[in-house]
N, C-alpha and C positions, 0 to 999 in steps of 0.2 A: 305170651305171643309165640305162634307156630315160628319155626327156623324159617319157613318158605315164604313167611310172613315178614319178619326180621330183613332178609334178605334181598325182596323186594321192596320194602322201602328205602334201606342201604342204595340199593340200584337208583332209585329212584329223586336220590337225594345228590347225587356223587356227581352228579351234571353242574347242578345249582350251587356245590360248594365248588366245585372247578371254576364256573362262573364267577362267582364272586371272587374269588381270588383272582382272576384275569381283569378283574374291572377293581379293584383297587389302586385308588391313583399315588404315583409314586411322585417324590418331591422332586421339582425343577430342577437340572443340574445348572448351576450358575461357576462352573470352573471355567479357569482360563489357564488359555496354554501356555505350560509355564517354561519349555522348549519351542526353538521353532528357528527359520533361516529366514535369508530377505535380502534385498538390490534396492540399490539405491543411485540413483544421476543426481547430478548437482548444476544450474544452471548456471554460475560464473564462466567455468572454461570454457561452458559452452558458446557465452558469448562473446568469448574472446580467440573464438577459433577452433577452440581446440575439446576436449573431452574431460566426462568423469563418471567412472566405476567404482560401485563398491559393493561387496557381498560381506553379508555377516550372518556370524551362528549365536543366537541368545536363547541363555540357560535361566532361569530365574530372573531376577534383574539385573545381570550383566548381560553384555551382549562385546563381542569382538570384533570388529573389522578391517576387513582388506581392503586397500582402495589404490586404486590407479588413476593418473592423474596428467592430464598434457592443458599447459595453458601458456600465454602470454600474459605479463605482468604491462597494466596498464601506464602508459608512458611517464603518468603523474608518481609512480613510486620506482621510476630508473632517473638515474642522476642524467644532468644534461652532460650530452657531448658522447649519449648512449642511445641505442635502441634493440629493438626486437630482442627483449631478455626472455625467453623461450624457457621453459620449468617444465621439467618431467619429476612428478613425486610418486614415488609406492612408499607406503605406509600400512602400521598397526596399529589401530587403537582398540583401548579398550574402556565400555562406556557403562557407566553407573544408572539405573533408571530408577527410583524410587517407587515410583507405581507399580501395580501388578500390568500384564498386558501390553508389556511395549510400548507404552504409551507416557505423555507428560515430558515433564523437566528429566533432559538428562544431562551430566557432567562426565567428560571423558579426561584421556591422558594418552600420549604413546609416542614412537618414533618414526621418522621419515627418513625416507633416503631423497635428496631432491639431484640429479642433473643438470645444470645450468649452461646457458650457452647466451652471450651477448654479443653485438657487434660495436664498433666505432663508427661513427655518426661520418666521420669526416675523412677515414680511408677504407671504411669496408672492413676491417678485419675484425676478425673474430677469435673471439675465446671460449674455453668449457670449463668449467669443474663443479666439481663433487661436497656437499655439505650434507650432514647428519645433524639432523632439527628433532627439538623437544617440542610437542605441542601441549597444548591444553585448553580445552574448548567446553560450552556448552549450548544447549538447544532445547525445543520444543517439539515434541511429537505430536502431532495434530494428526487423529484417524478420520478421513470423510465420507470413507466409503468401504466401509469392511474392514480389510486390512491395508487398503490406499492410505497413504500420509504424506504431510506437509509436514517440512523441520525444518524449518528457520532456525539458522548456527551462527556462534562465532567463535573464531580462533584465536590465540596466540601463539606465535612461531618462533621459537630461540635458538639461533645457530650453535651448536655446542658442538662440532669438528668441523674443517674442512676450510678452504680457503676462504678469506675476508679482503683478501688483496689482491687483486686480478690485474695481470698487465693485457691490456686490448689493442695490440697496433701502436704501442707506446704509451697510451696513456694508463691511465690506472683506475680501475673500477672499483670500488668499496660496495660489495652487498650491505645489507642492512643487519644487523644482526637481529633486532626483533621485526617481525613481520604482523601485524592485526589483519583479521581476516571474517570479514560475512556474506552468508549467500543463502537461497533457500534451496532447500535440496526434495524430491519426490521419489517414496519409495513406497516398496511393498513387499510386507511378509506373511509367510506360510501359518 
């Protein structure tokens, strides 16, 4: 075979292998992000007046969160001869997922700071103070729409600092030291 012969077919070939290698199909990527951030509202406080924020950053199957917190405790868990028990929480937690993808059963753990402030039923006056609560919760991550989710949760909440004895206008308030707590909460991450 002539060189000019050789060389025109080379030419002539070098489309159709470019081709084919451009039309080789490569396998699905089926990864999930194994990083990623996310917000979340919780509708209790909201129906009790008041708010809930949380942002988290999740690494693998952990995920961390911030959460800010304004509610009124329903009048069935303040002792009588109380009202408007008013709760400001900021809190850490941090939450175990087992599934890949943010999603499923999670169990969490961490600390809160709560604010408390109640009044006396029968002369108006009021008190404040300060407790550092252990939680421990767990939930369902339900994805419905992308990365929209429903989390149905529930808490438990144990007073470990802060006052248990509140004088109100003379009488005397005992918070609860354990607190149970569920609500569904709707978030969405990146």
């Amino acid at each position: 075979m002539r060189p000019s012969t050789f060389a025109t077919l080379l030419l002539a070939m070098a489309p159709r292998a470019a081709l084919a290698q451009e039309t080789v199909l490569s396998k699905p990527s089926n990864r999930v992000r194994t990083s990623t951030v996310g917000l979340e509202v919780d509708a209790l406080p909201f129906i009790s007046g008041g708010y809930y924020g949380s942002a988290w950053l999740g690494n693998k199957r952990v995920r961390l969160r911030g959460i800010v917190t304004k509610t009124t405790l329903p009048n069935f868990l303040v002792e009588d001869g109380f009202e408007n028990a008013d709760l400001d929480v900021y809190a850490v937690i941090a939450d175990y997922i087992p599934r890949d993808g943010f999603r499923g059963l999670w169990v969490g753990a961490g600390i809160e700071y709560w604010r408390n402030t109640i009044d006396n039923e029968i002369n108006g006056a009021t008190a404040g103070w300060d407790n550092t609560v252990a939680t421990l919760g767990a939930g369902y991550i339900w994805k419905f729409a992308g990365n929209f989710y429903l989390n149905p949760w529930a808490a438990a909440h144990l007073i470990v600092a802060g006052h248990t004895d509140v004088s109100v206008g003379g009488a005397s308030y005992n918070p609860k030291r354990f607190t149970p707590e569920a609500s569904l909460k709707l978030g969405w991450h990146y």
